[in-house]
Residue, then its C-alpha position, 0 to 999 in steps of 0.5 A: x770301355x776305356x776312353x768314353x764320357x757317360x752322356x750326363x754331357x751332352x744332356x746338360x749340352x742340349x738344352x744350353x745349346x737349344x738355349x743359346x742357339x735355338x733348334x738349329x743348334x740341336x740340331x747341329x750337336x745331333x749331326x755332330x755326334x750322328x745320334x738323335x736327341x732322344x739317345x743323346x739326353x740318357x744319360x745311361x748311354x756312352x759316347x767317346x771321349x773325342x766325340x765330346x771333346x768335339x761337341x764341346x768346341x762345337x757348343x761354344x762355337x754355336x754359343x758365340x762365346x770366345x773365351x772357353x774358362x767363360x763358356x765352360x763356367x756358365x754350362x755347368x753352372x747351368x747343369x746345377x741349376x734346378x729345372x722343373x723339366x725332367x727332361x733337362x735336370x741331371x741327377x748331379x743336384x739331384x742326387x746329391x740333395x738326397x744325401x744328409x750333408x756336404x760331408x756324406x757328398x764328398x765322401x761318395x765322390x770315388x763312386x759317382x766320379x767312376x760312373x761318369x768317366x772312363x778316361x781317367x783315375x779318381x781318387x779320395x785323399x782325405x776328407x776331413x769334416x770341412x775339407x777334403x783332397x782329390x786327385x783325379x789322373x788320366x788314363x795313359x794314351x788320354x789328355x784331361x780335357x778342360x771342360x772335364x776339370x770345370x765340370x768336377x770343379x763347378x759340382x764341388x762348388x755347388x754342392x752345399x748350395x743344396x742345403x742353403x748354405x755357401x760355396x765351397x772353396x776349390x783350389x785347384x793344385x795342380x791340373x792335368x788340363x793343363x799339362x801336368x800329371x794328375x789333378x789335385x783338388x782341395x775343397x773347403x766347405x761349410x756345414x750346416x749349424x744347429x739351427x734356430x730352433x735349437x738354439x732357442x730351445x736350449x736358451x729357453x730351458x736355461x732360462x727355465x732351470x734358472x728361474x726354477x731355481x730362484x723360485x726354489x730359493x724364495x719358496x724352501x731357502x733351506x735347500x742346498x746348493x746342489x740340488x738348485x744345480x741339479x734343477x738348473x741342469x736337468x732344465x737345460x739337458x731337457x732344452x737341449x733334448x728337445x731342441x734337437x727333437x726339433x732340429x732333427x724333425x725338420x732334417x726329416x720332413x727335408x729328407x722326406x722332400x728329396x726322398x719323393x724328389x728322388x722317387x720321382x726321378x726313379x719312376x721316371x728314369x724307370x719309364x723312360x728303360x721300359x720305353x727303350x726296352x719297347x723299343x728295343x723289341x720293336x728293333x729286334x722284330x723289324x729285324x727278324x721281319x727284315x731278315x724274312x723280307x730279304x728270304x722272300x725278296x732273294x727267292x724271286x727272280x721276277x721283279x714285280x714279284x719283288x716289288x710286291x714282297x717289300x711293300x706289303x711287308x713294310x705295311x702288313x707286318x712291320x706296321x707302317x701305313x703306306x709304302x709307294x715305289x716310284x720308277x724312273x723314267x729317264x726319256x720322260x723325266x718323270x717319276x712313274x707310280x708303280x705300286x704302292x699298299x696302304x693308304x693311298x694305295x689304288x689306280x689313281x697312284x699307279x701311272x701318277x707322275x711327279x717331274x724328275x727335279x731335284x727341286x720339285x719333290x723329295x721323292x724326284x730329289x732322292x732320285x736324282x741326288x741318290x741321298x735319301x730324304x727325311x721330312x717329318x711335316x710336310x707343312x714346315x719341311x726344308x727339303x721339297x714337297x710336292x704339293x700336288x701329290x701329298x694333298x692327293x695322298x694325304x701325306x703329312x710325313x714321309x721318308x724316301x730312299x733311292x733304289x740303285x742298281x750299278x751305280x743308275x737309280x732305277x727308283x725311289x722306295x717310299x714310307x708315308x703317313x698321314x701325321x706329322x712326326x710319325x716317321x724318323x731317322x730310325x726309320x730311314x735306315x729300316x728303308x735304307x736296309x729294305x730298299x738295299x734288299x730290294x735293290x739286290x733283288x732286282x739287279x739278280x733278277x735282271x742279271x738272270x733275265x739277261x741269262x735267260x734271254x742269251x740262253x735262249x738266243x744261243x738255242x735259237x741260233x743252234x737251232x738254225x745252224x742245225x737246220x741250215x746242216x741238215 
C-alpha cells in the first residue's frame, strides 16, 4: 500500500533505543507504535509512514539528543554495524556483503530501495565502474522525511566497508527533505585492487622469465632473440595466470564465508515464518473457539450457566491453565470468588475475597478503573499484586479484564499462571473478546430474567382482578 516503511526501521530502532534509553524506552516505542517488540523487529512487516515518522521523534526524545542530522547519523551508523545477535543485524550489511563488489551493490539499488519503501519513486541514473547517480522522489500527497534520506545516504557510505575498503563519497544534489522535488544522489566509491598475491605472483614470473633468458643466453648464445622473448613472456603470462588462480581462490573461500553467513540468516529468518505461521493457527483456532464460546454463552439465559461455558472454555480447549471469575460486591467492597476451573480452582477459591481498592490487586484495580491489567511476573510487577491471594494460588502471571454491564463493572474475568511471562498482550484482547461475550450474555439474560419476572407479576396481578370479578 502506498505510504508505508518495511519495519527494517524500527528493527534497527529497538535496539538503539534500548541502548540509549533502556527497557522503558522499548517500551515507550511499543506504545507508540501500539505493536508488541516481537511483530515490531520483522522486518517483513509494514507500518505507516506517519507512524515511523512519529517513532523517529519519539527515538531521539528518548536518546536525549538535540540535534536530528546528529541522532539520524549515529542510528544508521548503528544499523550497519555488525552484531553478533541475529536479533539486531539487519540484512542492509548482510545482504550486501554476499554480493561480489561494490559495483554489483549499487546496481541492485532499484530492487532493494523498492522493497524497503512505499512512498516514493527510486531510480538508477547511471552506474559507471566507480560511480554512479540516484534520484529517489516522493510519491504525490508524501513529504521524504529526513531520516529516510540519511538512512539511503549512510548504507551508500558503508557499503564498500563490506570488502575492507574506504567510504564511499555521497553527494547529495538536490534533497526532497528539504524542499525540492526529488533527491539526487552521486556516489563515488573505490573497488577492490587485484591484491597482494597477485601482484607478487606476476613479478615473480617476470623475474623468472628474465633470469630463464639469461641463463639461455649463457648455455646456447647462438639463439635468437625471439625465442629469449617468447620464454620471458610465457614466464610472465604463467605469473599472471596463477596470480589470479590465487586471487580468485581467495574471492571464493570469501564468498563461501558470506554464502554460509547468508544460509544462516536464511534458516533463521525461515524459523523465525514457521514460528508466525504457528502462530497464526494458534490465532485462527482461538478464533474458531471464540466463535463457539460466544454460540454456547448467547444460547444461555442462565447466568451461572454462562459463568460456566467461559471459563471451562478458556482452560479445556483454548489451553490456558486457570480462569477465575470475580463478583463485585459493592455493600461489602470486596471482590467475591465465584468460580474458577484450573489450577486453583476448588472451595477454598469460591467465597475468597480481596478488598475493592484500586491499590491492593489487579483484579480490584480492573474492577474499580474498568481498564484491564497485565502482569507478566508478579515478583517485579508495576501494577498491584495481592500477595496474599497469588501465594494461595500459585500465580506467577495473570491478566484481568472487567466484566460490564450498562456502564457498572459487575466482575473481573481472570487468566492466571503459575510462570512467569506465560501470559501477554495477545492474550488480553483474547480476554478482551471472551469477557465482552460474556458480558453480553449476562446483560441478556438478566434482561430476560426481568421480563420473566414482569410477566409473571402481570399474571399474578390478572389473576387477582379475575378473582376480585368473580
Amino acid at each position: 500500500m502506498p505510504g508505508e516503511v518495511n519495519c527494517l526501521v524500527t528493527k534497527v530502532l529497538i535496539p538503539f533505543v534500548e541502548r540509549r534509553a533502556g527497557p522503558e524506552g522499548v517500551a515507550a516505542i511499543c506504545r507508540a507504535a501500539g505493536r508488541p517488540r516481537d511483530w515490531l523487529m520483522a522486518d517483513h512487516n509494514w507500518i505507516p509512514l506517519g507512524l515511523a515518522n512519529e517513532l523517529m521523534r519519539l527515538a531521539q526524545q528518548l536518546a536525549g539528543e538535540a540535534d536530528e542530522e546528529r541522532f539520524q547519523r549515529e542510528l544508521w551508523e548503528f544499523a550497519m554495524d555488525w552484531k553478533p545477535s541475529r536479533e539486531e543485524r539487519s540484512y542492509l550489511g548482510t545482504y550486501s556483503m554476499g554480493i561480489g563488489d561494490p559495483r554489483t551493490v549499487y546496481l541492485r539499488q532499484d530492487i532493494f530501495q523498492h522493497q524497503q519503501m512505499r512512498w516514493g519513486k527510486f531510480e538508477t541514473l547511471e552506474v559507471g565502474r566507480a560511480h554512479a547517480r540516484f534520484r529517489s522522489t516522493p510519491l504525490p500527497g508524501f513529504r521524504a522525511p529526513l531520516w529516510a534520506c540519511r538512512m539511503r545516504n549512510i548504507v551508500f557510505e558503508r557499503f564498500p566497508t563490506n570488502w575492507g575498503l574506504p567510504r564511499a563519497v555521497v553527494v547529495e544534489r538536490t534533497c526532497a527533505a528539504r524542499g525540492d522535488e526529488a533527491c539526487l544522489i552521486e556516489v563515488r566509491w573505490k573497488n577492490p585492487s587485484l591484491g597482494r598475491r597477485f601482484w607478487i605472483a606476476t613479478v615473480a614470473g617476470g623475474i623468472g622469465g628474465v633470469i630463464l633468458a639469461a641463463l639461455g643466453a649463457f648455455a646456447l648464445p647462438g639463439l635468437p632473440w625471439a625465442a629469449y622473448a617468447i620464454a620471458v613472456g610465457l614466464s610472465l603470462v604463467s605469473g599472471v595466470a596463477f596470480g589470479l588462480g590465487l586471487r580468485e581462490r581467495e574471492r571464493r573461500r570469501h564468498t563461501e564465508r558470506l554464502l554460509d553467513l547468508q544460509g544462516e540468516e536464511v534458516i533463521y529468518s525461515n524459523n523465525e515464518l514457521e514460528k508466525k505461521f504457528r502462530d497464526l493457527e494458534s490465532k485462527i483456532e482461538q478464533l474458531s473457539l471464540l466463535i463457539e464460546l460466544s454460540a454456547a454463552v448467547n444460547a444461555a439465559l442462565d447466568p451461572e450457566r454462562i459463568y460456566d461455558q467461559a471459563l471451562d472454555r478458556l482452560v479445556h480447549r483454548m489451553g490456558y491453565p486457570a480462569a477465575h471469575l470475580f463478583l463485585v460486591d459493592q455493600d461489602r467492597g470486596v471482590l467475591r470468588g465465584h468460580r474458577a476451573v484450573g489450577a486453583g480452582a476448588g472451595p477454598r477459591f469460591e467465597g475468597y475475597e480481596i478488598p475493592l481498592e484500586a491499590g491492593v490487586s489487579g483484579s480490584a484495580k480492573a474492577a474499580v478503573t474498568g481498564v484491564p491489567v497485565l502482569v507478566h511476573d508478579v515478583d517485579a510487577a508495576d501494577e498491584p499484586v495481592h500477595r496474599e491471594s497469588v501465594r494461595a494460588f500459585n500465580v506467577r502471571s495473570f491478566v484481568a479484564l472487567p466484566l460490564r454491564v450498562k456502564g457498572r463493572v459487575f466482575g473481573v474475568l481472570t487468566l492466571a499462571a503459575s510462570e512467569p511471562g506465560r501470559l501477554g498482550e495477545s492474550d488480553a484482547e483474547l480476554l478482551a473478546a471472551v469477557a465482552n461475550h460474556v458480558a453480553m450474555a449476562v446483560d441478556r439474560a438478566e434482561s430476560f430474567q426481568t421480563i420473566e419476572e414482569l410477566s409473571r407479576g402481570l399474571e399474578e396481578k390478572v389473576r387477582v382482578r379475575t378473582e376480585q370479578l368473580r
